[in-house]
FIKOLRO-237976 format. One record per residue: x, y, z of N, C-alpha, C, O, CB in turn; residue in one letter. Coordinates in pm, whole numbers, plus 50000, padded with zeros to 5 digits. Glycine has a CB too. Layout:
XYZXYZXYZXYZXYZa ...
***
This chain:
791291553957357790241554757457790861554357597791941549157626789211543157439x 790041560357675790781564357794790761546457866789981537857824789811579457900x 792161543258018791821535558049791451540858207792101549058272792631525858008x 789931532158257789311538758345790191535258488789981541258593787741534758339x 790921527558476791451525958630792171536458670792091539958788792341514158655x 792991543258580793901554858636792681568358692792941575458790795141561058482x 791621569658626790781575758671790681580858855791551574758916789851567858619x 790131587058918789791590359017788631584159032787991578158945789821602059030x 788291586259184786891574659187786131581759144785401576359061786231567759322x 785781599259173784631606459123784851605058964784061597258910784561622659180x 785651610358892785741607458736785641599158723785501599258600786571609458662x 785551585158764785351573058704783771568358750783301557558716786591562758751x 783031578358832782021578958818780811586358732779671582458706782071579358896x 781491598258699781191608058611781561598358447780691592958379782251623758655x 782441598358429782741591358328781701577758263781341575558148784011587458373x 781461570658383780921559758371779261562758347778591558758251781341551458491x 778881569258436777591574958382777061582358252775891582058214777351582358460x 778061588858191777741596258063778371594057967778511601257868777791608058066x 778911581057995779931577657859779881562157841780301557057737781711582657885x 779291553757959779161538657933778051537557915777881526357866779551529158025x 777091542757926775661541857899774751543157742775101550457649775241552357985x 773701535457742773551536257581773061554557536771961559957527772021522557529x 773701556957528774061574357500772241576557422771121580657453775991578557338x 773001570457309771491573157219769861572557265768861579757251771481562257112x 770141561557318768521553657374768261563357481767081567057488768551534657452x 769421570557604769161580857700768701590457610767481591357597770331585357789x 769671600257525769101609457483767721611757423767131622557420769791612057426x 767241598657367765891598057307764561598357426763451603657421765871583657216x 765121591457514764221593257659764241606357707763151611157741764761584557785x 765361613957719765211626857809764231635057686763131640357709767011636057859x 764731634757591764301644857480762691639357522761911648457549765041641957286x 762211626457528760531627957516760201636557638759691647757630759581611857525x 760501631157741760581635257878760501652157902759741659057970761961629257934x 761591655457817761701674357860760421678657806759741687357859763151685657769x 760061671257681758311679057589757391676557666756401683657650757601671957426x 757321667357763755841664157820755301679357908756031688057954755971648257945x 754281678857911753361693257969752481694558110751371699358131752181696157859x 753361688758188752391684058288753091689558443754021685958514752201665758272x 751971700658445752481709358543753431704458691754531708258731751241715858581x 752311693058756753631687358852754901679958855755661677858950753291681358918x 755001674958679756121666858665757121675858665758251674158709756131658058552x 756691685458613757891698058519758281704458629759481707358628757201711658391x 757501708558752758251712358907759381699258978760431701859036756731714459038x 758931687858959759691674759001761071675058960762051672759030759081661958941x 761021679558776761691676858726762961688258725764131686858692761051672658635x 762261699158770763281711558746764021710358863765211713158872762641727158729x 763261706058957763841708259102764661694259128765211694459238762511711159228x 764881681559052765571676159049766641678259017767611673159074765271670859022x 766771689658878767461692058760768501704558913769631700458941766201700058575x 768221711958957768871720459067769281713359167770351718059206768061730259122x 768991704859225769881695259282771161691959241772081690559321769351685259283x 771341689859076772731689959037773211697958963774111694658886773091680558991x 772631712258968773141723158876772791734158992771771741058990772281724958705x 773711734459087773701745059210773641761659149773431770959227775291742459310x 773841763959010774001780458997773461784458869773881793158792775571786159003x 772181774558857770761774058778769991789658824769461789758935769671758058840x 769961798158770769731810758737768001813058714767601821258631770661813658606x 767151805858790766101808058710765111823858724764091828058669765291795258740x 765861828158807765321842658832765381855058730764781865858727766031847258943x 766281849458651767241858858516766291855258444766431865458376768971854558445x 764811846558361764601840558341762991854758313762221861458382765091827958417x 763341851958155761621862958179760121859758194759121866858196761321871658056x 760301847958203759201840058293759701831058370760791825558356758181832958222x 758571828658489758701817758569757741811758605757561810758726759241819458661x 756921806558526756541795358531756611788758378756561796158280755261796058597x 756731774558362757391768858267756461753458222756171744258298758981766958328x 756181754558090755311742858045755491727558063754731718058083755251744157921x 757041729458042757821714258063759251717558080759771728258048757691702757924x 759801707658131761391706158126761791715058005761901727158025761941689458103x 762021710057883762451714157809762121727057774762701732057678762391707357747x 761071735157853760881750057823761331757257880761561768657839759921754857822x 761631752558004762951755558122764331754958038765101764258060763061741758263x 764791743857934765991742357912766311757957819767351764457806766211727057838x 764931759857764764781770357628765041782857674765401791657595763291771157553x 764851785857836764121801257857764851814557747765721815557661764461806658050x 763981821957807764221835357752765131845357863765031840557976762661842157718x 765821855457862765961859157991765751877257964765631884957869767591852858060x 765781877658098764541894958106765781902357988766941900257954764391908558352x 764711911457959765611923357872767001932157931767111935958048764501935457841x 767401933057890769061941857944769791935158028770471941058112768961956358033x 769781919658018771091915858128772281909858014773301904358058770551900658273x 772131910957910773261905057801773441920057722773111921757605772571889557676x 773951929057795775101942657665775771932657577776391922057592776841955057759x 775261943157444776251935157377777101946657334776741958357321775701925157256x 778751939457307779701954357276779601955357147779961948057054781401955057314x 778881969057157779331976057032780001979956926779591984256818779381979957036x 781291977756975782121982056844782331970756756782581959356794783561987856877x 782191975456607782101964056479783641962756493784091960856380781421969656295x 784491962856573785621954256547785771943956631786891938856635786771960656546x 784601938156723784921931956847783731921256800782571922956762784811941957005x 784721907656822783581896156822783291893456928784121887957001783811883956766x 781791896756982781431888557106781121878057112780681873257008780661891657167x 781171869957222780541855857288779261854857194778481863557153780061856757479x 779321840457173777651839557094776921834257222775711836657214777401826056932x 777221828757322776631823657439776761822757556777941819557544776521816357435x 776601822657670777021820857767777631806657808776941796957777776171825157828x 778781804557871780161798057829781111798257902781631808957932780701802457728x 781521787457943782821781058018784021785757922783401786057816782761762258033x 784951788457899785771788357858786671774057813787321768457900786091795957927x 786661770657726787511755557700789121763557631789631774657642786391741857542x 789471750957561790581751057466790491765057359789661768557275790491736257379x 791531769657399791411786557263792611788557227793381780357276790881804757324x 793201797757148794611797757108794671796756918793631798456853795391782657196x 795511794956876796361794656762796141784456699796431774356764797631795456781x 795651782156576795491767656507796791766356447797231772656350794231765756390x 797441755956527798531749956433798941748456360799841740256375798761744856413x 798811752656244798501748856062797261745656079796511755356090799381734855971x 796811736256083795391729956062795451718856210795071707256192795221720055875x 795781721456305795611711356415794901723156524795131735256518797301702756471x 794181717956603793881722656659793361713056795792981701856761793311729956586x 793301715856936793301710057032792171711657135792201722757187794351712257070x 790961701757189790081702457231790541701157389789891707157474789231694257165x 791481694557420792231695757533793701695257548794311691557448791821687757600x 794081696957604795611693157668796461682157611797061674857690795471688557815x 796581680357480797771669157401796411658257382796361646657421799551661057531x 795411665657312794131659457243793621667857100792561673757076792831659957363x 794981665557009794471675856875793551665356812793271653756842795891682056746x 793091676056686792381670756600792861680656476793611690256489790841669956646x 792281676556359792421683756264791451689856204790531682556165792941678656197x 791351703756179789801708656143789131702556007787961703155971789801725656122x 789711699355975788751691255831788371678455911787391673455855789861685955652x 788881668656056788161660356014786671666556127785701659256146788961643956026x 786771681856196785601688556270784601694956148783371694556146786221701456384x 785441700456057784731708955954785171701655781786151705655717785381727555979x 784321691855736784651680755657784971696055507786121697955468782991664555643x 784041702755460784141711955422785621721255345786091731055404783611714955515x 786021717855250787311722755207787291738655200788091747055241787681716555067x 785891739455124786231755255116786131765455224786591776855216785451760855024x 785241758455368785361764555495786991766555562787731775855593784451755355589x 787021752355561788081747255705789091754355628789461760355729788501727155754x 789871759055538791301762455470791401777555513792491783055528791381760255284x 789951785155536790381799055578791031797455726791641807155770789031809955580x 790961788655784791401786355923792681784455992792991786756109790891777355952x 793401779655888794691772855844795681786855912795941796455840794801769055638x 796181786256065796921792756138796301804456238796731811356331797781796956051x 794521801956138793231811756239793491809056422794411802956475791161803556193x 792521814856476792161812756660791081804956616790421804956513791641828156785x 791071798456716789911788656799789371793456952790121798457035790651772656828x 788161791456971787901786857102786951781757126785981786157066787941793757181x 786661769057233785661765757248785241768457390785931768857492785611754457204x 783411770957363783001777757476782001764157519781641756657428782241794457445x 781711762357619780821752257700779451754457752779231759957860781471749257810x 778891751757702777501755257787776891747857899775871741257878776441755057701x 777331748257995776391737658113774861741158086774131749558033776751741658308x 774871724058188772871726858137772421735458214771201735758193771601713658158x 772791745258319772201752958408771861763658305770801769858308773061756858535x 772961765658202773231780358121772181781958077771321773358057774251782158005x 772091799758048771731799557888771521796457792772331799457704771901801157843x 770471789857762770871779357601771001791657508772101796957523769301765757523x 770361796657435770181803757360771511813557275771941823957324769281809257428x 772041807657138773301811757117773031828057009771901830556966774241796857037x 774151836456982773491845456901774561852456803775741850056825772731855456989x 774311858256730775151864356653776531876456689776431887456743774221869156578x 777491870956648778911876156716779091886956679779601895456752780161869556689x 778501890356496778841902256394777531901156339776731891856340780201900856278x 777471913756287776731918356180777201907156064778201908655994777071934956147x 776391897256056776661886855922775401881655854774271883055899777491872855967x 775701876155754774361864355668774801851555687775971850055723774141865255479x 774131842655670774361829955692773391824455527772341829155484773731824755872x 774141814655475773431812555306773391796555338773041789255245774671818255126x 773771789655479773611777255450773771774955610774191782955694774631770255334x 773241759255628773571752455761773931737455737773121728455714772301753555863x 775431736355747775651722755730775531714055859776051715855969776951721355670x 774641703355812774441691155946775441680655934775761678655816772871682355945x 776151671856036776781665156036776241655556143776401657356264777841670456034x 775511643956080775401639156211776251626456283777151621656214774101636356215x 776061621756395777131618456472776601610656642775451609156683778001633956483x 777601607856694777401602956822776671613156929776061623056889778751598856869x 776771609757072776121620357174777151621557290776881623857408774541615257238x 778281619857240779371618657420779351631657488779691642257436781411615557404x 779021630257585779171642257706780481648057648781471643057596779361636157891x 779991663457687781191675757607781781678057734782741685657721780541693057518x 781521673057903782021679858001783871675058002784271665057941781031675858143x 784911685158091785961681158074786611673358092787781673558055786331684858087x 785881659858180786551646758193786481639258098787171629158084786211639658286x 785631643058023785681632757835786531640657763787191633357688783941631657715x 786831652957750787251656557670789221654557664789981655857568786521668557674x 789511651057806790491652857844791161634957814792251629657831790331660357991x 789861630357763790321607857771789661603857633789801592457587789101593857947x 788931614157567787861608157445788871616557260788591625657182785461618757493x 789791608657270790411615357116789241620157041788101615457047791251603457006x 789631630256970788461638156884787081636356914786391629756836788491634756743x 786641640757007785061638657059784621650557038783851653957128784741634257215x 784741656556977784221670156896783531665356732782411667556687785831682056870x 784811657356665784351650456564783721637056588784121627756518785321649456482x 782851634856671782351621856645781051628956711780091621456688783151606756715x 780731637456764779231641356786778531648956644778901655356546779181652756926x 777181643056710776401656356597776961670956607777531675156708774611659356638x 776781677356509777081693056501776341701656369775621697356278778821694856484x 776751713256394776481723556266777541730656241778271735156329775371733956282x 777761732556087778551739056068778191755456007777441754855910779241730656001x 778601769356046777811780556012778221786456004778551792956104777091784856050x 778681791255845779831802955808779111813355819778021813255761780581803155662x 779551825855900779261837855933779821847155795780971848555751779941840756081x 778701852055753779661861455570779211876155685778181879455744778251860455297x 780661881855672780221895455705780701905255602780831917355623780711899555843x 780941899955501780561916455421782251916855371782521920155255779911934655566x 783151913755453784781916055448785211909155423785121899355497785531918955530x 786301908055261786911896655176787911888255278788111876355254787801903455036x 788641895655409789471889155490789061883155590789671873355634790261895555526x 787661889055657787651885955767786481869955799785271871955794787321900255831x 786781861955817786031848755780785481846056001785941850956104787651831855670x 784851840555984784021837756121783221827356079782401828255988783071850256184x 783581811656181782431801356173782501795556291783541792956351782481790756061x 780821792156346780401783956433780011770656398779331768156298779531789256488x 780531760056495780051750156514779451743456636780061737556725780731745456473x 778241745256624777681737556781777621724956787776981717956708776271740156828x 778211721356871778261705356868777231701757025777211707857132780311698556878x 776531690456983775321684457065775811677857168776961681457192774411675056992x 775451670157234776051660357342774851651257379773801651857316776691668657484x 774981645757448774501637157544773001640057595772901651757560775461637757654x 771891637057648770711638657694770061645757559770301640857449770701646757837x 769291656457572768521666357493769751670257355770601679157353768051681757611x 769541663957291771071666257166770051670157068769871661756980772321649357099x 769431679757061769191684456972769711699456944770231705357038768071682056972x 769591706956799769671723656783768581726656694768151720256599771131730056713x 768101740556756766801744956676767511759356633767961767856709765131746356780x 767481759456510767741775156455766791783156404766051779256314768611775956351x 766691797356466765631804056417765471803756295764491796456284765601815056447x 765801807056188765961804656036765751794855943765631796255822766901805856012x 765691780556034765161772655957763761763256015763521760956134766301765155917x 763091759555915762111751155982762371734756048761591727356106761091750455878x 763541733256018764031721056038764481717056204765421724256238765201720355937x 764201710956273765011706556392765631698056388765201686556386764541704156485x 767241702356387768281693656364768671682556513769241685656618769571704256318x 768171671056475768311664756634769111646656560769901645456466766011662856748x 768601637556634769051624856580768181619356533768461607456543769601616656652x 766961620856471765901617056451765721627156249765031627556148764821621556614x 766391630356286766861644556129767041633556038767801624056060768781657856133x 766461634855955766471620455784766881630155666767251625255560764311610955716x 766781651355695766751653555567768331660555491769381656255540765451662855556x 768411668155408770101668255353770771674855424770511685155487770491673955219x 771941667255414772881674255536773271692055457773171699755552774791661455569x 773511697055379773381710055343772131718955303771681717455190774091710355256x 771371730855414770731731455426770141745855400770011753255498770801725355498x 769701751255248770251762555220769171773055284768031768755306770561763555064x 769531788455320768551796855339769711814755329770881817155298767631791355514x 768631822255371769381833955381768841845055477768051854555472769501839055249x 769671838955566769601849355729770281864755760771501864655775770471840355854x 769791873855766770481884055779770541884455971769621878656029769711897355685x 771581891156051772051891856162772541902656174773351907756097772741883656190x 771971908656300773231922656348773771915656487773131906256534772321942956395x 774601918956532775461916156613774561913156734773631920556766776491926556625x 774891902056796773401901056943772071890556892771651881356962772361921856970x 771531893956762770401888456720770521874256761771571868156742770171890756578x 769431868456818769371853456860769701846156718769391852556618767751848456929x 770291833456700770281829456606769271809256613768621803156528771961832656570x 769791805156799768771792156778769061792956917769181802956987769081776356674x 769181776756958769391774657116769441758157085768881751956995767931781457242x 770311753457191770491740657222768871736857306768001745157332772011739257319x 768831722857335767861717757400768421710257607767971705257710767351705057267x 769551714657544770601711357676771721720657615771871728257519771191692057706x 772441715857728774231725657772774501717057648773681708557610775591722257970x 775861719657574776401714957496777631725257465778051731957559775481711357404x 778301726957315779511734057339779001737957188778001734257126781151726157385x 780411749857139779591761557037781581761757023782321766057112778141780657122x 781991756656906783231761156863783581770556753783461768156632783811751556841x 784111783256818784171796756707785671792456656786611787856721784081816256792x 785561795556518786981795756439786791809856394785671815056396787241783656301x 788221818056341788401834856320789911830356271790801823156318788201848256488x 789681840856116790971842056107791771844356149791771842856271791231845056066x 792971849256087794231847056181794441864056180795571868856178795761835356108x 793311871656183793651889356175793111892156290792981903956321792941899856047x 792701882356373791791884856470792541881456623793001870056622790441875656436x 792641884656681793231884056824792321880756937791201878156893793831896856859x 792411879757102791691874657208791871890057322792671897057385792491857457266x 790461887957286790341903057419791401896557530791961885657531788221906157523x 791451907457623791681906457732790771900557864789851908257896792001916657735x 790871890057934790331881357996789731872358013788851867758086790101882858025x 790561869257903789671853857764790771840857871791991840557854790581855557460x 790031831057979791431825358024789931810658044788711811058059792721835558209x 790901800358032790471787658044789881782858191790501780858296791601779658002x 788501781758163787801776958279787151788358339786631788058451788671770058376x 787201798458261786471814258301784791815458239784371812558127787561829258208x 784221819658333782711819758300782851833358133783751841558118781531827358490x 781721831158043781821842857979780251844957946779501835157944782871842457852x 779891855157927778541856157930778241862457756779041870257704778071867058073x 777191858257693776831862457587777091877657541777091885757634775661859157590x 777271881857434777601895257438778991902057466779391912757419776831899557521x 779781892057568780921897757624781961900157499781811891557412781501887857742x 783031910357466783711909057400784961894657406785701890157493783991921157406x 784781892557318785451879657300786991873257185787771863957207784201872957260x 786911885057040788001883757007788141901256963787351909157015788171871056900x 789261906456859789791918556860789871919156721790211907456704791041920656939x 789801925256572789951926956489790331939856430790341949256510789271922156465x 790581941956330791391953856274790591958756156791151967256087792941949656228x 789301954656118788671960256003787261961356022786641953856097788931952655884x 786691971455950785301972955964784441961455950784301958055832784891981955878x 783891955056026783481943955997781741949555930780981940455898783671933356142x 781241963555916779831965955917779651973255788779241984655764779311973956043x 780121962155704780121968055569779351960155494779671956755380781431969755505x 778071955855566777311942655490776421951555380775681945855300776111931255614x 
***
């Protein structure tokens, strides 16, 4: 655990606010808070919410006016500002996204920051997932709460299951990630093997929750996976996806970690701390991936 004196005074304020605080009991407050429906709170509240999210987009936004907080966190945004690339050899962005930690899985280590590994079995508990990974790419993408919530399909794939893992709420921003050992594995998450059709080519997301609004809603299932979730953590169904198709949305910013085998490569202008927008091409592959 990090020690806070070496900290800076702003990080040790940032820090202290979203990481000493009873995480849980906050998140259960904001979460009531974002549902309430009450036209002047939800202006109070948004316009509070832009006070500390200076490049809050709400114009992109295919409506504007908004029921509650949390329908603001949900929006939709107008038609044609997310291209998605076309070609079935290119995995795009499932979301709009900071750029985090990306690169080469170690054997099976892999690194959420800067000399902060973890090992993907203890992110993806799962034997028969996590082993296709074993020397795969990683990257993790960030969602601030200003973003986009709304995450979506990279490839033309099915999805036959949604594994829940549930877990703590530590802020995903980069001053925890850079002092909090494996804080990827100690939050809630999902785990979501992408089947596209190709015996080699393997693709899985994991969204991991955070702090305030920690919940995920997936179109596909009736379930809302939040901290308040009592039912089995493997959660079977059968989703078909073309490349782009929405698949759920966070209830806040949170982070979305793509694993890809090791046939798969990093477009060009894939760099740490770079905005990326949904749709954008994001990794490079060598086989038809549209053979579902």
């Amino acid at each position: 655990m990090v020690n806070i004196q070496k900290l800076t005074k702003r990080e040790q304020i940032n820090y202290l606010l979203t990481n000493r605080i009873p995480r849980r009991w906050l998140t259960f407050f904001v979460g009531w808070l974002s549902q309430i429906e009450n036209p002047l709170l939800t202006k109070f509240l948004i316009w509070g919410w832009s006070l500390f999210a200076e490049d809050l987009r709400l114009q992109d936004a295919k409506k504007q006016h908004f029921s509650s907080l949390g329908d603001c966190f949900t929006r939709e945004l107008k038609d044609g500002l997310r291209p998605i690339t076309a070609d079935p050899d290119i995995v795009t962005s499932p979301c709009d996204a900071i750029v985090g930690a990306f690169g080469q899985v170690r054997g099976t280590e892999v690194f959420q920051a800067k000399g902060f590994p973890y090992e993907i079995s203890e992110l993806i508990p799962n034997l028969h997932i996590n082993h296709k990974y074993r020397n795969g790419v990683f990257i993790t993408l960030r969602l601030k709460s200003s973003m986009y919530h709304r995450f979506h399909a990279p490839v033309d794939c099915n999805v036959s299951k949604v594994s829940y893992i549930s877990g703590d709420t530590w802020n995903v921003n980069p001053v925890a990630l850079k002092r909090v050992e494996k804080l990827f594995c100690k939050n809630e998450r999902a785990v979501i093997e992408l089947k596209t059709g190709h015996p080699t080519n393997s693709i899985t997301l994991v969204p991991v929750a955070a702090i305030l609004v920690a919940s995920m809603k997936f179109k596909f299932l009736s379930q809302i996976l939040d901290l308040k979730y009592k039912g089995p953590n493997d959660i079977a169904c059968d989703a078909q996806f073309k490349k782009g198709d929405e698949m759920g949305y966070f209830q806040h910013g949170s982070t979305i970690i793509l694993f890809a085998t090791n046939n798969y490569s990093f477009c060009e202008g894939i760099e740490t701390g770079k905005a990326i927008k949904m749709g954008q091409a994001l990794l490079s592959g060598h086989s038809d991936l549209s053979t579902l």
